[in-house]
N, C-alpha and C positions, 0 to 999 in steps of 0.2 A: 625770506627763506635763506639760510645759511648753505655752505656750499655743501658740507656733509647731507642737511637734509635734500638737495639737488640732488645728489649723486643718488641717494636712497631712492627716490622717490624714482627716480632714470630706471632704479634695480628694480623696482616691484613692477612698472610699466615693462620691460623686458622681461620679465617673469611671467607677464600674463599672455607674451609672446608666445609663450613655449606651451601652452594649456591646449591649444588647437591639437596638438601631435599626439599629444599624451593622454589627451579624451579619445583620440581614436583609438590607440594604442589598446588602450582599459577598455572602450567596445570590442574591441578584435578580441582580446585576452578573457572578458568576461563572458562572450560568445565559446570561447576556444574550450574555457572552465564547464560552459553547463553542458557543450555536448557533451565531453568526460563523462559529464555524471550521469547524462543518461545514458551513455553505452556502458560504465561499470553497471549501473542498475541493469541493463538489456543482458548485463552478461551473468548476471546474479541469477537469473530465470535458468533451472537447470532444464536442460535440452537431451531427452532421452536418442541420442544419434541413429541407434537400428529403426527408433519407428521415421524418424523421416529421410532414412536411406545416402545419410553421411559415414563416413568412414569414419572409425570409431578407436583405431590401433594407437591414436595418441590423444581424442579427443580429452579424456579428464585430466590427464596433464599439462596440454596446452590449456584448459581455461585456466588452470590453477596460475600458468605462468602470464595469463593474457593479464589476470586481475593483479599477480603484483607488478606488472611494466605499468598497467593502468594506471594501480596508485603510485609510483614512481611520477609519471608523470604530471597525475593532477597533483601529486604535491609540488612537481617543478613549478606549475601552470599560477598553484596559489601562490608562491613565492615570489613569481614575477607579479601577480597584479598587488601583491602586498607592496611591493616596490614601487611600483605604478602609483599608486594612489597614496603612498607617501609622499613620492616627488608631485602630484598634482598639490597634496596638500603644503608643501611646499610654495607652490609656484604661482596657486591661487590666494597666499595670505596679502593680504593689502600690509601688512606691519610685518615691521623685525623681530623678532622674538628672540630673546635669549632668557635661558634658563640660570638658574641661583642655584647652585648646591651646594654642600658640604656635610660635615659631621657636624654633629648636634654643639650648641656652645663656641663657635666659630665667629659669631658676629653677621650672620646669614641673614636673619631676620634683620638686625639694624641698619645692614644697608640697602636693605628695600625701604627701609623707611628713609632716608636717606636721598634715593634714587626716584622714589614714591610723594615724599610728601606727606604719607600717611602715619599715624600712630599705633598705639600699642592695642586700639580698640579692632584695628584693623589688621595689623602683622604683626602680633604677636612676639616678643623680645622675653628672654628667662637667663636667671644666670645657672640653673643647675642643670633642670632636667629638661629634654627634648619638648620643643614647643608647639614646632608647625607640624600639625596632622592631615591637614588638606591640601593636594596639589591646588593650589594658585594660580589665577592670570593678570597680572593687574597691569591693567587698558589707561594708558594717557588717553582720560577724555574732558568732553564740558561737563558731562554727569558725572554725580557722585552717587552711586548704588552699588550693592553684588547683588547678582547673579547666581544664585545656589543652582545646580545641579545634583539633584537629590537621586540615591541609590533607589532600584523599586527591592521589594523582597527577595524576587528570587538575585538583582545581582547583588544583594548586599551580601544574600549568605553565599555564593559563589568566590564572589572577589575577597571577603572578607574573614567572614567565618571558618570556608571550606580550608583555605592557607593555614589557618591554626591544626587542624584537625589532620591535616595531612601532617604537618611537622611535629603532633605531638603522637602521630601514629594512633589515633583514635578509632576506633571503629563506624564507619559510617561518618554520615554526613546528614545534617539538619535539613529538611525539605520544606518544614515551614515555619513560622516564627514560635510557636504554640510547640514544633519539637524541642529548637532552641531554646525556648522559656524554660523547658521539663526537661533538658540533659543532664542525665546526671555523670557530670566530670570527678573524674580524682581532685582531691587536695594536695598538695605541695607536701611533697613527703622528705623530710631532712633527714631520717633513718635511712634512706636509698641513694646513697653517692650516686650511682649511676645517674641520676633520675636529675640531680641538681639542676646541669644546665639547660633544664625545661620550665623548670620554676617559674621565672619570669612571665614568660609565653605562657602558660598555665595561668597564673598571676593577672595578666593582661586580658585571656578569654574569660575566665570567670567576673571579672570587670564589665565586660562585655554584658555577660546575662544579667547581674545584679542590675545595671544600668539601662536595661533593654523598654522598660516605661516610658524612658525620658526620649526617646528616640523613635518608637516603633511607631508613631502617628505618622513619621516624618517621612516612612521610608516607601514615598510615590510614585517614585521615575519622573515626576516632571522637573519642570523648572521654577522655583520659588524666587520672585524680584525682594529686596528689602532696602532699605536703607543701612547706611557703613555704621551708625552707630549699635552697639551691642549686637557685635558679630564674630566678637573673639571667641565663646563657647560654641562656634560653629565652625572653627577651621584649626581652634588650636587645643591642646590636649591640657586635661585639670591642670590650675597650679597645683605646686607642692603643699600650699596651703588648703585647699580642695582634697591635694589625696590622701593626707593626715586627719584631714574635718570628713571622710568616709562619702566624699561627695558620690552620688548617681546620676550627676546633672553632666549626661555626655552627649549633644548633638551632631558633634562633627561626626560622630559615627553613620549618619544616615547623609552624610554629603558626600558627592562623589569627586566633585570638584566645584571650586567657585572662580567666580571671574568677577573681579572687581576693577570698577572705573572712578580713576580720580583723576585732574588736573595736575598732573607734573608741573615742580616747581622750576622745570630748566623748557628754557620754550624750543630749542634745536631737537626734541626726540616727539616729534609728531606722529610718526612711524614706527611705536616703539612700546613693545608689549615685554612687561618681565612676567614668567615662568616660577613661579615659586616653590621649588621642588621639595619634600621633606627631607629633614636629615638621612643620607645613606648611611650604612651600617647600624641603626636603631635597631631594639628588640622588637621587631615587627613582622610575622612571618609575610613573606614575601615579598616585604619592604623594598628592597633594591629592586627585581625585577619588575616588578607592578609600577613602580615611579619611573622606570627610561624605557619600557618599551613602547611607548607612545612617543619618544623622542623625539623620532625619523619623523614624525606628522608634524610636528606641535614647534619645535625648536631649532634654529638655526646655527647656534652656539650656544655652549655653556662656560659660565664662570665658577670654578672651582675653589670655593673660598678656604682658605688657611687662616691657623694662625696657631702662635705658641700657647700648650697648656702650661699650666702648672705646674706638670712635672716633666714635659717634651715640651722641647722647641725644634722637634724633626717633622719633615713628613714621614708619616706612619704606616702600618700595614692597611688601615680603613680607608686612608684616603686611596692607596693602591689599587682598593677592590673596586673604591667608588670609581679612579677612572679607566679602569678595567669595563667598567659596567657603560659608561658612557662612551669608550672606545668602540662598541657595538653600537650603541647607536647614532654614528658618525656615518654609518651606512658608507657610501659609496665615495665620499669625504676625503681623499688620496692621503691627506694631510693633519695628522691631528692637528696639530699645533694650530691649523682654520679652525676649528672645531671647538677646542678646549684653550679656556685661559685659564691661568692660575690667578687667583688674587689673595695676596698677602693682606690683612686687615692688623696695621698696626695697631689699632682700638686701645690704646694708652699702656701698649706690652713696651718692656723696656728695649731698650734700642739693642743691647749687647744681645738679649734672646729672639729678634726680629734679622740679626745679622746672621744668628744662628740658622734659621727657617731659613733665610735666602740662599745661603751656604749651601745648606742640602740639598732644598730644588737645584739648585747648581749643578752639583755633583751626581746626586741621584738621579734625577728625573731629564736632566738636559746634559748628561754625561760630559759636565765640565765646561760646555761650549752659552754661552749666555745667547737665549732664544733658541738655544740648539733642536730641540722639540717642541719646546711650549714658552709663548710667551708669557712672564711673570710682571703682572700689574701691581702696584700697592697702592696703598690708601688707608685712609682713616674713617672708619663705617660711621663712628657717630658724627662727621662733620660733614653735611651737604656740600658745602663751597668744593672741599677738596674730592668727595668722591665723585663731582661733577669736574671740577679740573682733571682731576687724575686719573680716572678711572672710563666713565664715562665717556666726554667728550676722544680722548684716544682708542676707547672701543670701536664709535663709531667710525672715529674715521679710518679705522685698520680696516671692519666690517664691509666698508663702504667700499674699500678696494678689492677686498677677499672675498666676497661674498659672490659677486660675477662667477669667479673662477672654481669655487665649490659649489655653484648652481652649473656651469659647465662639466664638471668630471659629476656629479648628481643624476645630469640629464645621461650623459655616456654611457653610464654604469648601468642606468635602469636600462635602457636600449640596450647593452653590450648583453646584460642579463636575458633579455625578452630575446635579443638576435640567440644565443645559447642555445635558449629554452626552445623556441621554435625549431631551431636543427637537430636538436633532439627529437624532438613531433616528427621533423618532417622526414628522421631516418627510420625514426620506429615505427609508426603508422602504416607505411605502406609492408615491414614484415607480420605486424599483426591481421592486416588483409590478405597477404597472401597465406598466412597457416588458419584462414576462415574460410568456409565452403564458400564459395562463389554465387553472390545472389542473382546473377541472369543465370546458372542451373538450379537453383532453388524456385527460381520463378517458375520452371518447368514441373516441380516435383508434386506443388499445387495439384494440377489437371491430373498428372500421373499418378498421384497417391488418390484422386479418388475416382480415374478409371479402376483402378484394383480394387478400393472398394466397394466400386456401386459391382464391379464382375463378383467380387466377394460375395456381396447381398446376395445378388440374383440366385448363386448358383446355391447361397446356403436355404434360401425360403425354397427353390425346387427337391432341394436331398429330404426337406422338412413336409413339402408336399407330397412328393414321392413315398414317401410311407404311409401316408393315408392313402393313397391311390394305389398302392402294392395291398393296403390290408381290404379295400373293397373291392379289387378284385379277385380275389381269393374269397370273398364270403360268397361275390358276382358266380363263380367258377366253380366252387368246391361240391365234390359229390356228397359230403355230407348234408349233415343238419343244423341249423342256426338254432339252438337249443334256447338260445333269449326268445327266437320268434316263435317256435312250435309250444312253447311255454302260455307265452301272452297270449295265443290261440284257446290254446286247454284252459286257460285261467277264462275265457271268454264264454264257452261250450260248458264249463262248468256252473259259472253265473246263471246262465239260460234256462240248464236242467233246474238248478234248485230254483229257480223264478218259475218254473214250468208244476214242478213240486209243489209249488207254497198254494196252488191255487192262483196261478198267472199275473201274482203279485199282489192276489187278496185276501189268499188264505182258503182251504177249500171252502169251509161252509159258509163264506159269506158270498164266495163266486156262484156256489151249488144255491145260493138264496137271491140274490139276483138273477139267477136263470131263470129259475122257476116264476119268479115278480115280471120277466118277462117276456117268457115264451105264451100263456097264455093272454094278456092282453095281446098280441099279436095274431093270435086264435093261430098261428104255427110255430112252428120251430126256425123259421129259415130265414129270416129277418134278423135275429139273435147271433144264429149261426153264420148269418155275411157279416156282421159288426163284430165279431168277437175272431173270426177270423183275419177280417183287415187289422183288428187291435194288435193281435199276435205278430205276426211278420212285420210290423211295423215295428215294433218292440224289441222282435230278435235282431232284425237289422240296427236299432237303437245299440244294443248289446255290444253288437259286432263290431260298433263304432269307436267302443272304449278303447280298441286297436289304435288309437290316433295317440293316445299317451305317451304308449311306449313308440307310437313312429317318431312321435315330437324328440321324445328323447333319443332318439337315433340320431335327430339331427341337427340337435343342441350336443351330442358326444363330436360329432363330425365339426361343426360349429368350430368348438372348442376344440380338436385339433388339428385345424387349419390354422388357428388366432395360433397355437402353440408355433407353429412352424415359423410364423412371424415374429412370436415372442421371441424364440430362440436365434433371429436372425436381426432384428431393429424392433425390441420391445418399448423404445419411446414413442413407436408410430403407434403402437395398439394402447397408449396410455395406459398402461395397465390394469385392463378391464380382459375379459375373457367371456370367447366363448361368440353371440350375435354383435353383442355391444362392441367388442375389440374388432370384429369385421368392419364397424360399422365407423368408427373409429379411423379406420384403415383408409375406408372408401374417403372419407373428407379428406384426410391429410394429402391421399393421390392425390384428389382435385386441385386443395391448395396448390400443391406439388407439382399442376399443369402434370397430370399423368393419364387422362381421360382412359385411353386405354386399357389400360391398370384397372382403374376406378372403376369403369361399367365390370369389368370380371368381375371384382367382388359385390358390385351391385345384382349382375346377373343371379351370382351365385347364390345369394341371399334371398333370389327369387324362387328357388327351387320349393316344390311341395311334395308330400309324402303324405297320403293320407287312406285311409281306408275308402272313403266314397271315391276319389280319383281314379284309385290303382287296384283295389282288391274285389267291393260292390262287384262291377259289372262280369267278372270272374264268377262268383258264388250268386247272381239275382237268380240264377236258374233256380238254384236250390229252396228258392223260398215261394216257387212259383204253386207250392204244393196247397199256399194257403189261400189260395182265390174259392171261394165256392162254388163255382161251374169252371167246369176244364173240356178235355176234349180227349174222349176215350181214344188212346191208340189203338187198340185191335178195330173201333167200326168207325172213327172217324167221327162220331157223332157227341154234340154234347152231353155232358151227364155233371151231376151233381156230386161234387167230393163230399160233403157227407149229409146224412139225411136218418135226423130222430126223431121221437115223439117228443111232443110237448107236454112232457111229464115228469115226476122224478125220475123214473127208469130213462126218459130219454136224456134228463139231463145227466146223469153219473154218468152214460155211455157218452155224452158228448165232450165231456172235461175229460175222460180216460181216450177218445178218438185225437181232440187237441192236445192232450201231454204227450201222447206215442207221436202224432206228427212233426212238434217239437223237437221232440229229441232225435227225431228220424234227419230233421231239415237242419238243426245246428250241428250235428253228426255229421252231414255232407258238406254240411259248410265249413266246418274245421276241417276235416280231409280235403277238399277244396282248398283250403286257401293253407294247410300246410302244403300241398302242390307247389303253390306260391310263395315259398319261402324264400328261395332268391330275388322276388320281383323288388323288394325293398334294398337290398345291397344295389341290384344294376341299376335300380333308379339312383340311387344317391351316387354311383360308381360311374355313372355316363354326365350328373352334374360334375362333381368333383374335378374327373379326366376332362371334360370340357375345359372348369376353372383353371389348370394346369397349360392347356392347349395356349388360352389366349392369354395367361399370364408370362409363360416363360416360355413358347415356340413361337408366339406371335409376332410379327416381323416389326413392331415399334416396342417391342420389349428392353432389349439391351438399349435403344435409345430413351426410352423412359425410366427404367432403372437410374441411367447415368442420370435424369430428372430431379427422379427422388432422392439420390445421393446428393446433389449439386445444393438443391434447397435443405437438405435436413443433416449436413455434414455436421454441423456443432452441435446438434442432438444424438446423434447415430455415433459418432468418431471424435469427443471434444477433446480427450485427450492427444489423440493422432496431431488434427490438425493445430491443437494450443502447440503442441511442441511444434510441428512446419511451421507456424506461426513466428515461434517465437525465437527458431532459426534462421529465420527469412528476416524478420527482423534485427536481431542483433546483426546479423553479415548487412544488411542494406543501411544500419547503423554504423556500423565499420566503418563501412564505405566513404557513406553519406558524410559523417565525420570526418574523415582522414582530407575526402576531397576537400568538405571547405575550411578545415583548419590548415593543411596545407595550399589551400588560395587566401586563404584571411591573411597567411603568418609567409608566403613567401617573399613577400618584402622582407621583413624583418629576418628570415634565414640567411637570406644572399649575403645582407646589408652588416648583418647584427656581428657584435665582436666575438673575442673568445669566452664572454662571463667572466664573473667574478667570483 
């Protein structure tokens, strides 16, 4: 091992030194990065402030300003880990890396071959037109292979596609290869001066689609191994003679980068990876920035290749831009001149236009002073001997000394950046927590917001109760008439008479002809006359009983609003169902609800009956007491027979005319009778009701069962109430939560860290 490769090898071994700090660093930072996002996201949630009893006089303007300090800061936050994971990548490379640039026709390509070893199959060489299109990495190894890194679809139209379309000001952008295939672009218009300097670029996309066959298999995301022979259609762009013969044979378009390994012909660069960047300044939309912003990761130094055209033997304005462009990605680098070399490539230019070049880097670039910014290498790119004498071997060993001390101000700068960044955190943090509600009094507003509305509940289902219980009292109390009941009575009394009319529901002359079939086989009358009398009153009572319809419906009206009063107070408990079912409904969810209390009321409730044989029968049995046939004379106390005919026609017509007048005499008392009792069906459903009221909302585990049903059914009853508590109790405990551990992750780094950079 030669002493250069010593010292290298000392540098990468000290470089893996530094990877301990800087993995932490990147955990702290990338911890510091997601809470960010999830407290902008926490803070995206709009938070209506009156429902959960925050002060409201600046609240939409403080979010406005929480979210831009946010993103101020998570774009700090990305910055530093961008840095961060540069300098890892950095400091984790086992090899040197230095990057090749220039403008196109410079001799770039030959002294990779040169420095490589390899040929034209593999680094590509042209006298005219720009040649290398694939960023490159070519690996001194024992293998000889590349390594394609193949674009997948969507990055190819992003990185690739999307850059033309933006610069030619296009509308839209291709989303899949199928749109790409079918775009239809302008043609290159020479009638439109304005339009000229797009041509090209125009020129070059349309290129793209006609070409899109030869490529579109290609474009996988993975990694494709091959061998070095026939790999120049995959990293270098048509010859001249291709793009005259109308070639469509473009693969380097679906490569994203390759990395080729060859055995270098200088045995000192064991350590030593070349960069093969494409020409800066080509007609390439986004050429220059797409080729160095990967810099900071990938390269350690780059060599800036020159050389005299044809018609300049100056440095130019292209090269100015290129190392403008490379000047950024020197990153933290104090120094260009570590950073950037120049190399002159005499490549058989004559001597008087090589002195010219030198001259101007002189005066231009190193304002007079020789090395004064950049040091300027020369050589001769087609000769290996000399671009390993010359070039080479005094690279490294400048490298070798430099490179410590640009890994030194590297490591500072990312640190100096992260210390910044963090004292930024750690001043604004704690004023975005304090212009946020305070989550130990948010913790309170919970219980608070829903004693209010379990007291809410209660008090709306009693004003809902309350009106049923106001309206049966008043039918309970009122001197009038219940005109629905004195109704269904006469609809009843009426029934009876024409039933009494029809012949007792056989028709006269078929009752008059069953009489008579027998009263004589009976050889009396009075046998006939006890069964057709027990038939009757049992009949009319039957009648009376169709009274239960309309009770039913009394208490399916009452039923239904009670559910109402519920409806109107937490109609997710009565599932929206009405009437027994939404009581019923009711009664489970209590239970669920651990409200037993609660629950038996409207179980009770439900138990209530209303019925003619219950409530009204033993009221009017008097009145049907007329239909027995022996009774018991009042004036002498002694039995007597209610009625008594002959067992003849004449006795039966007098017997059907005795039984219609007694009829109508007994359903007559019985309707007067039980309209008497018109309020007895209000008080009964009026002393249920005010019961169900009693132990609903006066009963002494009410207001604690209430607070029950609120407790368990708050995200059904109140979801928007408590989504917004929710989700202000969260952003502030997010605040918080955040502030404390990015401010304990990062106060090393605020105490310690410098001023930035």
């Amino acid at each position: 091992m030669g002493e250069v490769s010593g010292r290298v090898e000392a540098l990468v071994a000290a470089r893996r030194g530094r990877l301990g700090e800087i993995d932490a660093e990147i955990a702290e930072w990338s911890e510091a990065e997601a809470g960010l996002a999830r407290l902008a996201q926490s803070l995206d949630e709009p938070v209506d402030h009156q429902v959960v009893g925050l002060a409201a006089d600046h609240a939409a303007g403080a979010i406005t300003d929480h979210a831009v300090v946010l993103d101020r800061l998570r774009s700090d936050v990305s910055a530093t880990l961008e840095d961060l994971r540069a300098a890892r990548s950095r400091f984790a490379r086992p090899t040197i890396n230095i990057g090749v640039s220039g403008k196109a026709r410079v001799g770039k390509s030959t002294l990779l071959q040169s420095v490589s070893g390899l040929t034209d199959d593999q680094i590509p060489t042209g006298p005219d037109v720009p040649v290398t299109a694939v960023r490159s990495r070519i690996m001194q190894s024992d293998r000889q292979r590349a390594v394609l890194h193949m674009h997948s679809v969507e990055s190819f139209l992003a990185d690739v596609i999307a850059p033309y379309h933006r610069d030619l000001a296009l509308d839209g952008i291709p989303r899949t290869l199928a749109d790409f295939r079918g775009w239809a672009y302008p043609k290159p218009d020479r009638d439109t001066p304005a339009e000229h300097s797009n041509n090209a670029k125009l020129v070059t996309l349309l290129g793209m689609q006609e070409s899109l066959d030869s490529y579109a298999d290609l474009l996988t995301g993975k990694e494709v191994e091959r061998g070095l022979e026939g790999l120049r259609p995959y990293i270098a762009y048509p010859t001249s003679e291709d793009v005259v013969a109308g070639t469509t044979y473009r693969p380097h378009l679906a490569v994203r980068e390759a990395v080729i390994e060859s055995s270098f012909p200088h045995s000192d660069v064991a350590r030593l990876v070349i960069v093969d960047l494409p020409g800066l300044g080509e007609v390439v939309a986004d050429a220059d920035e797409r080729h160095v912003r990967n810099l900071r990761h990938d390269v350690d130094a780059v060599l800036l290749v020159v050389r005299p055209s044809s018609t300049a033997a100056y440095y130019g304005d292209s090269d100015d831009k290129a190392l403008k462009l490379l000047d950024k990605a020197r990153g933290h680098v104090r120094t260009p001149g570590d950073y950037v070399y120049f190399v002159i490539n005499h490549g058989g230019e004559a001597p008087g236009r090589i002195d010219v070049l030198r001259n101007h880097l002189h005066s231009q670039v190193n304002a007079g002073t020789d090395g004064g910014f950049y040091e300027v290498l020369e050589t001769n790119a087609v000769d290996p001997d000399a671009v390993n004498q010359t070039l080479l071997i005094p690279l490294l060993d400048t490298l070798s000394r430099t490179l410590p001390k640009m890994d030194d101000e590297v490591f500072a700068g990312v640190m100096a950046r992260a210390g910044a960044t963090a004292r930024r955190i750690d001043e604004t943090l704690p004023l975005l927590v304090a212009e946020q509600a305070d989550p130990a009094e948010l913790a309170h507003k919970a219980p608070e917001l829903l004693q209010r509305r379990a007291s809410e509940l209660r008090w709306k289902v009693d004003q809902g109760l309350r009106e049923v219980v106001e309206e049966l009292w008043r039918a309970a109390h009122r001197d009038g008439v219940d005109e629905r009941y004195t109704d269904a009575v006469e609809a009843v009394f009426n029934e009876v008479r024409e039933w009494a009319e029809d012949g007792f529901g056989l028709g006269t002359a078929r009752w008059q002809e069953e009489a008579q079939l027998s009263m004589p086989t009976e050889h009396a009358a009075s046998p006939f006359i006890v069964e057709e009398m027990h038939r009757v009153r049992v009949e009319v009572t039957r009648r009376f009983r169709a009274l239960d319809g309309f009770f039913h419906e009394q208490l399916a009206r009452i039923w239904d609003q009670i559910a109402a009063a519920f409806r109107g107070a937490c109609e997710p408990l009565v599932e929206g169902e009405h009437g027994e079912q939404a009581l019923r409904n009711l009664e489970a969810r209590l239970r669920r609800s651990s409200c037993p209390v609660l629950a038996d009321a409207v179980h009770d409730l439900l138990q209530t009956r209303l019925d003619y044989r219950t409530h009204l029968h033993p009221r009017v049995r008097e009145e049907l007491d007329g239909f027995n046939f022996e009774g018991v004379d009042p004036d002498t106390g002694r039995p007597r027979v209610a009625l008594l005919v002959s067992a003849d026609e004449t006795g039966v017509e007098l017997l059907e005319q005795q039984l219609r007048e007694r009829i109508h005499k007994a359903a007559f008392e019985t309707m007067v009778a039980l309209q008497r009792e018109a309020v007895l069906p209000a008080l009964v459903l009026y002393a249920a009701v005010k019961q169900f009221e009693d132990e609903l909302i006066l009963s002494g585990d009410s207001r604690r069962e209430f607070l029950r049903l609120a407790r368990s059914n708050r995200d059904v009853l109140w979801p928007d109430d408590f989504r917004q508590l929710d989700a202000a109790t969260k952003q502030a405990q997010d605040l918080a939560e955040i502030a404390r551990r990015v401010s304990e992750g990062l106060a090393r780094r605020a105490r310690q860290g410098g001023d930035g950079v």
